[in-house]
PAVEXMAR-847388 format. One line per 5 residues: number of its first residue (from 1); their letters; for each residue z, y, x of C-alpha. Coordinates in pm, whole numbers. Each point is the difference from the previous one (the first is absolute). Layout:
N
NUM	A	Z Y X ~ ...
This chain:
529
1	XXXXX	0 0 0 ~ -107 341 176 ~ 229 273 26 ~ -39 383 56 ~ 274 113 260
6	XXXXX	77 388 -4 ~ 91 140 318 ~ 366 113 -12 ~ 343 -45 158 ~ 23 -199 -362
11	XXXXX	-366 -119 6 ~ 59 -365 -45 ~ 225 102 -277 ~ -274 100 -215 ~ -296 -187 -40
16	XXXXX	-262 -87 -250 ~ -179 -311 -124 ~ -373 53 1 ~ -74 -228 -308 ~ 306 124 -240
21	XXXXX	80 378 -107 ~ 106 264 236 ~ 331 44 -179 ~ 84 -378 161 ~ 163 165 328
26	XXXXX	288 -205 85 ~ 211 0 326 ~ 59 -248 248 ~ 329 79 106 ~ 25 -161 403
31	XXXXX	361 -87 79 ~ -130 191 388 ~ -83 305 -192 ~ 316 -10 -230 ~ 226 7 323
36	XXXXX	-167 292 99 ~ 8 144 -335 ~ 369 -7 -18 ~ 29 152 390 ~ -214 262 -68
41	XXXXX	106 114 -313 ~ 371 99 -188 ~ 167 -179 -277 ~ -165 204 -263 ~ -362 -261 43
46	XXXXX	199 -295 8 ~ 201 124 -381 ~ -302 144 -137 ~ -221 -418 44 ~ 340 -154 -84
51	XXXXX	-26 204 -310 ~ -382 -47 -76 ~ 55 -409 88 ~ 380 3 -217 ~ -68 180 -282
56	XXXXX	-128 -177 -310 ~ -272 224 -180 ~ 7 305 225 ~ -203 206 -209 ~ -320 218 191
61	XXXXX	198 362 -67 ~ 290 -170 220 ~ -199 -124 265 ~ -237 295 51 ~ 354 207 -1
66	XXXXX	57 -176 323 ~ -314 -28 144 ~ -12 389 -47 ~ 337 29 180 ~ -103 -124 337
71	XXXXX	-365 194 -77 ~ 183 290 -17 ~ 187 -73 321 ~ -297 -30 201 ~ 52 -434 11
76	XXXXX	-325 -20 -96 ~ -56 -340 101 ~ 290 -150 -153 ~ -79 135 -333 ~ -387 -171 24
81	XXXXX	238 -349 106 ~ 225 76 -349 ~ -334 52 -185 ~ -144 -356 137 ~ 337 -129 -117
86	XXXXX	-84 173 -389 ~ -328 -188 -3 ~ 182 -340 107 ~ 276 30 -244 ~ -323 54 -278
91	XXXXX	97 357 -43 ~ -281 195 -137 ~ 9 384 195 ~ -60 269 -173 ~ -185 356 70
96	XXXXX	282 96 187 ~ 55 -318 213 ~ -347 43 109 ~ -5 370 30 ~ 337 -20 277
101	XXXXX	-121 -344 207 ~ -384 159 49 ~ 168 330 113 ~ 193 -234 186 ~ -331 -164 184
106	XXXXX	-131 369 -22 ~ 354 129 245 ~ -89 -361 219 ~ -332 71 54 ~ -116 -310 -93
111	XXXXX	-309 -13 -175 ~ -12 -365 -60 ~ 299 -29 -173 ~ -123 327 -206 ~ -271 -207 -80
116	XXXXX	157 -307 -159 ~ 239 220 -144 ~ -294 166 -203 ~ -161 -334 -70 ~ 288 -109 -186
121	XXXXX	25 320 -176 ~ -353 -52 -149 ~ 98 -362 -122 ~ 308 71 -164 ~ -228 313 -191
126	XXXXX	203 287 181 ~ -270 140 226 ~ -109 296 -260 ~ 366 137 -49 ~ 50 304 145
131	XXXXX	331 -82 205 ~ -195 -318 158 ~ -350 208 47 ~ 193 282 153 ~ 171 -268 262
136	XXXXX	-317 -137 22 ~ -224 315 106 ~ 240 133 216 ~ 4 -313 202 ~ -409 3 14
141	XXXXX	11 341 112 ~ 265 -12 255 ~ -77 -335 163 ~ -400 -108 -130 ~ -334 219 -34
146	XXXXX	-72 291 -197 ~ -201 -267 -328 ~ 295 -253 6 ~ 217 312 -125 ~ -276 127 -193
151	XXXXX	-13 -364 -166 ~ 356 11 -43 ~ -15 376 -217 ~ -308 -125 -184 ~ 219 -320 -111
156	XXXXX	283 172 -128 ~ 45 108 -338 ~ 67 399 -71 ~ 84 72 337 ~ 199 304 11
161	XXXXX	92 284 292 ~ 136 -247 259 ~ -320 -204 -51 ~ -229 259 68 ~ 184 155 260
166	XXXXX	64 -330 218 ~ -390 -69 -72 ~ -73 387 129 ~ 207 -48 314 ~ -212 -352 72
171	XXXXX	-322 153 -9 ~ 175 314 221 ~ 124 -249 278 ~ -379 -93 -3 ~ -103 315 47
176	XXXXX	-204 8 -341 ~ 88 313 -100 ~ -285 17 -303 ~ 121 -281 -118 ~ 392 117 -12
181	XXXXX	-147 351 -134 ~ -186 -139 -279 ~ 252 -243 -148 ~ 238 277 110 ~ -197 231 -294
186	XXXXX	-25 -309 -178 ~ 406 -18 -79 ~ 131 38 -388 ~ 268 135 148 ~ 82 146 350
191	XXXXX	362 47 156 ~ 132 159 314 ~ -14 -296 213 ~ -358 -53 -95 ~ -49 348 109
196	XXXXX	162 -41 326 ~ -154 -305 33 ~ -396 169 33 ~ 187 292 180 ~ 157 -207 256
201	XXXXX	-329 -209 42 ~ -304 280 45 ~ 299 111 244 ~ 74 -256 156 ~ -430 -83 78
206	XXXXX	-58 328 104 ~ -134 157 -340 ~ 249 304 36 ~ -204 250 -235 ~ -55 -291 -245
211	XXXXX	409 -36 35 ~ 89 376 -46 ~ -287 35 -344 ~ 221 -312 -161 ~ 305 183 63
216	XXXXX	-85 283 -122 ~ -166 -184 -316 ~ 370 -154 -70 ~ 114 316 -35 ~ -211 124 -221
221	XXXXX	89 -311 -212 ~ 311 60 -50 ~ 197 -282 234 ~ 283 101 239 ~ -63 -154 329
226	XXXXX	289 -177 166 ~ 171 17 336 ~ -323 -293 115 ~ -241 210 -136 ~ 13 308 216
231	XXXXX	23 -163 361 ~ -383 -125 -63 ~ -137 319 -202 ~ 144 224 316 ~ -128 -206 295
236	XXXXX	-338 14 -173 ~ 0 359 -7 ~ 113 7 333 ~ -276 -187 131 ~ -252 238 -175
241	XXXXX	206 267 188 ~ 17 165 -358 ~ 319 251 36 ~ -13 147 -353 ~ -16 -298 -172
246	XXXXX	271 -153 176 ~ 212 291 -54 ~ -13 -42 -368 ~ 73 -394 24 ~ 303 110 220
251	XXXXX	78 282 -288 ~ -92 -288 -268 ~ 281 -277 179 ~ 254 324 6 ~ -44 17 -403
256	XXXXX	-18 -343 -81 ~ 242 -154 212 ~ 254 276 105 ~ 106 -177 363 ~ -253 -148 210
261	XXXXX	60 -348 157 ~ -18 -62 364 ~ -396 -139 -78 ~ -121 294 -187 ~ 158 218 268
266	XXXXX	-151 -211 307 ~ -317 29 -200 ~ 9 372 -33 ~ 111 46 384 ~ -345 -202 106
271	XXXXX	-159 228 -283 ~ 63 315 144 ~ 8 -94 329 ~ -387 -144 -30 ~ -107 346 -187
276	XXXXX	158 209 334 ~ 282 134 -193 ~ 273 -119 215 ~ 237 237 -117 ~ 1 -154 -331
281	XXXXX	47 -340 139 ~ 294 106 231 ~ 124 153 -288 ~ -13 -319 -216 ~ 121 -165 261
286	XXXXX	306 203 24 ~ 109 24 -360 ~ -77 -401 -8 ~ 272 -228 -81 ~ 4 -331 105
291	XXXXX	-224 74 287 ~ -86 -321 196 ~ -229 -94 299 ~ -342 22 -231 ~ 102 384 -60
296	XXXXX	97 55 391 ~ -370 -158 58 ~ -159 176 -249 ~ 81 356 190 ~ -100 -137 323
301	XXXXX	-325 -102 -63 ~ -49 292 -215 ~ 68 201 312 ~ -231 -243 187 ~ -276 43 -270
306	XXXXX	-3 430 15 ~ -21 -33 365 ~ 372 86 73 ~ 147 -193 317 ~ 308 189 96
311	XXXXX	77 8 -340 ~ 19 -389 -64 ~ 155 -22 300 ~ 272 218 -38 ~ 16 -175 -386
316	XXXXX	65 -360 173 ~ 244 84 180 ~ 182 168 -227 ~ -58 -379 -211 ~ 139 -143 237
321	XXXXX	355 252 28 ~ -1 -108 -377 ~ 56 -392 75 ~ -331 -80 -133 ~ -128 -273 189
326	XXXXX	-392 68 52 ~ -230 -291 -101 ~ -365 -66 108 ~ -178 282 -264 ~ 236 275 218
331	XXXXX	-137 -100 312 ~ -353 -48 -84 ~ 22 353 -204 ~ 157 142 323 ~ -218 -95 237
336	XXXXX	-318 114 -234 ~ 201 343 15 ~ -33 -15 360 ~ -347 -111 -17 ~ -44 306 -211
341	XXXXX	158 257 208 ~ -165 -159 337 ~ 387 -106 112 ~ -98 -283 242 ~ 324 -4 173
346	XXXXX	232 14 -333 ~ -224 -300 -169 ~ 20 -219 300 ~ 372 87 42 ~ 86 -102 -368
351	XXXXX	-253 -320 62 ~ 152 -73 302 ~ 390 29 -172 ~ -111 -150 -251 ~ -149 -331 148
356	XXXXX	316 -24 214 ~ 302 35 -275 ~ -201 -158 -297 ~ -339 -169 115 ~ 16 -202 -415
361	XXXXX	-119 371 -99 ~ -327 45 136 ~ -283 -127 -105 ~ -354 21 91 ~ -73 329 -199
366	XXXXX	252 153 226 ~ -191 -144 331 ~ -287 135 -169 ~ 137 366 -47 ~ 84 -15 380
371	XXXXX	-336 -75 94 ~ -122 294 -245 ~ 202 217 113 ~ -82 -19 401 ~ -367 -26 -120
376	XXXXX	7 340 -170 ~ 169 147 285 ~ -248 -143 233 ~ 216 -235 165 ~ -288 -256 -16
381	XXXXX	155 -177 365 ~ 354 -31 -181 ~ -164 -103 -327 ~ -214 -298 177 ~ 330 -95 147
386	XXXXX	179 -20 -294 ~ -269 -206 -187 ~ -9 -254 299 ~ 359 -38 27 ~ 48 -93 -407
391	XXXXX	209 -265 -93 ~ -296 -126 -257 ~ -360 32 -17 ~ -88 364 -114 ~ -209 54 -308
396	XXXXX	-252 195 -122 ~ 281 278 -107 ~ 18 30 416 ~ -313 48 70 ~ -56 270 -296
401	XXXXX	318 169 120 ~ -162 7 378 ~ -346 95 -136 ~ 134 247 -144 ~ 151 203 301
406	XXXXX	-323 -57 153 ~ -184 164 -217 ~ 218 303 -5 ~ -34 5 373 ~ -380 -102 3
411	XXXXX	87 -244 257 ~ -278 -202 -171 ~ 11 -328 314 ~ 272 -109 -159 ~ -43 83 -333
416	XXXXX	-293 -227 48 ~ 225 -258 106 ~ 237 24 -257 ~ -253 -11 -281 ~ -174 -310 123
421	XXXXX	362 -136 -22 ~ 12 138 -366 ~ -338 -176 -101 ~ 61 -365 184 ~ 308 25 -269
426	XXXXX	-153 149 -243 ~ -445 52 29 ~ -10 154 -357 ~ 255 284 115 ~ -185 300 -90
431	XXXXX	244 269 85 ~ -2 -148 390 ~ -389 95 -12 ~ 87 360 -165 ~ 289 35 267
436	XXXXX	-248 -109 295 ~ -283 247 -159 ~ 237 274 13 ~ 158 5 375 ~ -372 -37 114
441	XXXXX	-82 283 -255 ~ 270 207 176 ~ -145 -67 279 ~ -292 113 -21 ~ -192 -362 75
446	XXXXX	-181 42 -278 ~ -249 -313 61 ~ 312 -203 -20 ~ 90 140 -337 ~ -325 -88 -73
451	XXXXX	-10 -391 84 ~ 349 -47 -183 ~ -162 172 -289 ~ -301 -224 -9 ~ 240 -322 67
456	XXXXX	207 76 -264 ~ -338 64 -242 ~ -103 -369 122 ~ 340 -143 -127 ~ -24 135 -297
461	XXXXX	334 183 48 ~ 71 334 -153 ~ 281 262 41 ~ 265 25 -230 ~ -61 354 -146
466	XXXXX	272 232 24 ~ 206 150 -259 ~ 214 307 -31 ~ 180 129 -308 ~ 166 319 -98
471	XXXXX	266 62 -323 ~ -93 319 -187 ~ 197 59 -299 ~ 132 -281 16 ~ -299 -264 -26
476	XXXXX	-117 -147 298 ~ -413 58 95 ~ -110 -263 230 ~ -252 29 219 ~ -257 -235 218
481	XXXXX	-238 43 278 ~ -375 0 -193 ~ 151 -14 -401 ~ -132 251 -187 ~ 151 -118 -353
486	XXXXX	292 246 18 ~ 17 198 -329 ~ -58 357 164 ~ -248 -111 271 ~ -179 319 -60
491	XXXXX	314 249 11 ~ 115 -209 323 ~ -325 70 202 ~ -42 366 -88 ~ 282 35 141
496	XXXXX	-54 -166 312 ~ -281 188 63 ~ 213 328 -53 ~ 221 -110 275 ~ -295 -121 193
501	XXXXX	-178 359 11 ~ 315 169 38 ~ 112 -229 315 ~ -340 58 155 ~ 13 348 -43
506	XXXXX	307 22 183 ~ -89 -211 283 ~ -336 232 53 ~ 227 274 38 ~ 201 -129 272
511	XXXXX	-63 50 371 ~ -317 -282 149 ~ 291 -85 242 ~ 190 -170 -322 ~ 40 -374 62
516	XXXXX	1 -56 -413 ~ -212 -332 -7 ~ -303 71 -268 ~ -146 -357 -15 ~ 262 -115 -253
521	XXXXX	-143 311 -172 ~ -297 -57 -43 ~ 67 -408 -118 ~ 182 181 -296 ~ -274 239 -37
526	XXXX	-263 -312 -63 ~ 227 -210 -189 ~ 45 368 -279 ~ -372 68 6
């Protein structure tokens, strides 16, 4: 007779016969296993079986009372044993039997057991119930692909809020954000954690303006976002460097919420630190309670990010005074403030300290920093050095950081170098081929700009195009090298040409000794005409 073993600490207590129903699970009970059973566990197992094995009739509201009671305390895998002994002892479960042991499988990570688990739920006609098909998609969405939880929603009867949300935060882990926005409209009704569920998502992937326009949209519909809300809404505006707009979130988490909670206040410290308004971050900072290392960090990179060294220096230390202990986000946002600020000697100081008190802290982004920030300071002998002597083999981020530094100091021999090293790892790295094009272009070896041009137009390999955005009145306009689809195209190019004829005016009016540069003139003079 063939048997289906799930794998699980308990896996050979639940099996299945392949020729009878999936609700005929029964469990082998090893007198090996039971000894280890009884040393791993406390008395409370050992009373809850001699109860399920003693009691005549133990009705299924009894037993899925205790098989919720060691759910609850995280024994996940001794409630799935209690429910094998419900099925022995012919107890039929009910919605809420299943709906605790598959969270149970869900909490294990153990798909296989999840599996059975929803097999048996289909035989015994429970599959459809909302409780079960709730159980059910979450454990498709969190452990399976995107259609076994889509399967899952489509099986269950009137799904409600939980339903759709769990389904909307599948298809977001997937990265199929159409798909979570149209079932999204889709909802009969919408709560707040559905809301911060598509917030949190199009934040979390990158989609910050996409983020901030749902935010807004709950507002204007009425629902008061909650202490989880505003942490996602705010990092998206800060990533779209949109100050106005994340004033009024800040002014909107004031109203609704009166105090702010460490996370909305490490949130709004990044915030204004990433829109250069470190005053408003310090002073956030200050009048935070509950402050912890995230908040310290936040400053200090914030510091690092506007270009301020000897200011996020000075803000460490004074971490430090506080008993803070510094993890590895301090040191990698210090030494990016010395990479900054051109502070060779402080970086490789705090490297140096740093790999001889607590070597567990660094990791290879910090290695990497190092090597960027020698490069940029043309320290290109140091910088070989340091690659060479790596405790691993350095990656692409290495070379980058290296090409990098040459190209700021045209030193294009070994910028060649270090981009052949980029392409062996990676040969469909276009932004090695831009960086390459660009020291040569700097230069002035303009037949070598040339034949990485034409290379590049053999691969097939095209440059990102850049993008730039600006918040006036507090909407964002976004703008990218060649689009002409913005809204006031028109208005945007008069304009240009204004400042063009007004520039060139004043540069014919200075002295012919005047070392202004007119060649990037006259590129924006053919790109306006």
């Amino acid at each position: 007779m063939k048997t289906l073993i799930c794998r699980s600490p308990f896996s050979h207590l639940i099996l299945r016969k392949s020729h009878t129903s999936a609700c005929s699970l029964f469990t082998e009970t090893q007198k090996a296993h039971t000894h280890s059973l009884q040393a791993r566990n406390s008395d409370a197992f050992w009373h809850a079986r001699q109860l399920f094995d003693e009691t005549p009739a133990l009705s299924v509201v009894s037993a899925t009372t205790i098989i919720g009671q060691f759910a609850r305390q995280h024994r996940h895998e001794e409630a799935i044993y209690l429910f094998s002994r419900m099925l022995v002892l012919s107890i039929v479960p009910n919605e809420f039997t299943f709906g605790t042991v598959i969270h149970s499988s869900t909490a294990l990570r153990d798909l296989s057991i999840g599996k059975q688990l929803h097999a048996c739920a289909t035989k015994t006609g429970l599959r459809s119930n909302i409780f079960v098909g709730s159980a059910i998609l979450d454990l498709y969405s969190k452990l399976s692909v995107s259609q076994d939880a889509q399967r899952a929603f489509e099986d269950t009867q009137y799904p409600n809020v939980v339903s759709y949300t769990t389904l909307i935060c599948a298809y977001l882990k997937k990265e199929k954000l159409e798909d979570a926005l149209l079932l999204f409209r889709g909802m009969p009704v919408r709560n707040v954690v559905s809301w911060n569920a598509m917030i949190g998502g199009y934040s979390q992937t990158g989609h910050n303006e996409e983020a901030v326009n749902l935010f807004a949209e709950m507002l204007r519909d009425g629902l008061v976002p909650t202490h989880s809300t505003f942490p996602c809404a705010i990092i998206a505006a800060a990533n779209i460097a949109a100050l106005g707009m994340g004033r009024s979130f800040h002014a909107c988490a004031v109203k609704f919420l009166g105090k702010l909670d460490v996370f909305i206040g490490n949130s709004l410290i990044s915030f204004y630190a990433k829109c250069g308004s470190m005053e408003d971050s310090l002073l956030v900072f200050v009048k935070l309670e509950g402050k912890n290392i995230v908040s310290w960090n936040a400053v200090i990179c914030g510091y690092a990010q506007n270009g301020k060294g000897e200011e996020a220096i000075g803000f460490f230390e004074r971490m430090r005074v506080s008993g803070c202990r510094p993890n590895s986000v301090t040191l990698l946002g210090l030494l990016w403030a010395c990479n900054h600020a051109g502070l060779v000697d402080e970086g490789y100081s705090y490297f140096h300290q740093a790999r001889t008190e607590d070597s567990s802290i660094l990791k290879p982004e910090h290695y990497a920093c190092m090597v960027d920030l020698l490069s940029r300071s043309g320290c290109f002998t140091q910088a070989e050095e340091f690659i060479c002597n790596l405790p691993f083999e350095p990656g692409i981020g290495f070379w980058k950081a290296l090409l990098g530094g040459c190209q700021i100091h045209s030193n294009t021999e070994l910028g060649e170098f270090a981009a052949r090293k980029i392409l062996d790892l990676d040969p469909e790295d276009v932004s090695s081929y831009v960086m390459v094009s660009n020291a040569h272009s700097a230069a002035g070896r303009w037949q070598s700009v040339s034949t990485v041009r034409r290379e590049m137009k053999e691969k097939g390999l095209k440059s990102v195009p850049g993008c730039s955005w600006i918040e006036v009145r507090n909407k964002v306009h976004v703008f990218v090298t060649g689009d002409k689809n913005h809204a006031q195209l028109n208005e945007i190019f008069t304009m240009l040409k204004i400042l063009y004829r007004a520039f060139k005016g004043e540069v014919c009016r200075q002295a012919p000794a005047s070392p202004i540069d007119m060649s990037n003139c006259h590129k924006a003079s053919k790109l306006l005409q």
